[in-house]
N, C-alpha and C positions, 0 to 999 in steps of 0.2 A: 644550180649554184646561184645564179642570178634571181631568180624567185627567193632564194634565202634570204640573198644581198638585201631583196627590197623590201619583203616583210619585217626584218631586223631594223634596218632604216624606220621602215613607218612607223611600228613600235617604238622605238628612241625618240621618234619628235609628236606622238602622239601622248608621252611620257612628260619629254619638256613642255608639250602645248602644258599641260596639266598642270606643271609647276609653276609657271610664266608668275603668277602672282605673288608667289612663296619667293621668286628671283628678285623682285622689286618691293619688295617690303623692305623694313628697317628691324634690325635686331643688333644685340650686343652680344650675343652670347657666340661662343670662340668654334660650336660645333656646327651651327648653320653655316656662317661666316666661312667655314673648308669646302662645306657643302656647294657654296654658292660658287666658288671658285673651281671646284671640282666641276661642277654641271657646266661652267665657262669650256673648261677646258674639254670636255667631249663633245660641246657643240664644235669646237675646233679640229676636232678629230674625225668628227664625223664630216662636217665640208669638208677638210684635204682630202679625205680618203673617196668621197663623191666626188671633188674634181679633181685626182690625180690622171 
């Protein structure tokens, strides 16, 4: 279960490394913009649930 835990993990920020540019870019349009706050929010998810 613990080997899942961590492969899951590294895939998820090998995924955000990937985006990191698409996070700090500028756009107007209203569906990145969810996006961007959506990928906020499971980088939050994923530390609590790493340091719970």
């Amino acid at each position: 279960m613990v080997l899942l835990t961590e492969l899951i993990e590294k895939s998820y920020l090998n995924i955000l490394k990937n985006i990191d540019t698409f996070e700090y870019s500028e756009s107007s349009d209203p569906l990145i913009k969810q996006e961007k706050i959506t990928n906020t929010e499971m980088k939050s998810l994923l530390y609590d649930n790493k340091h719970y």
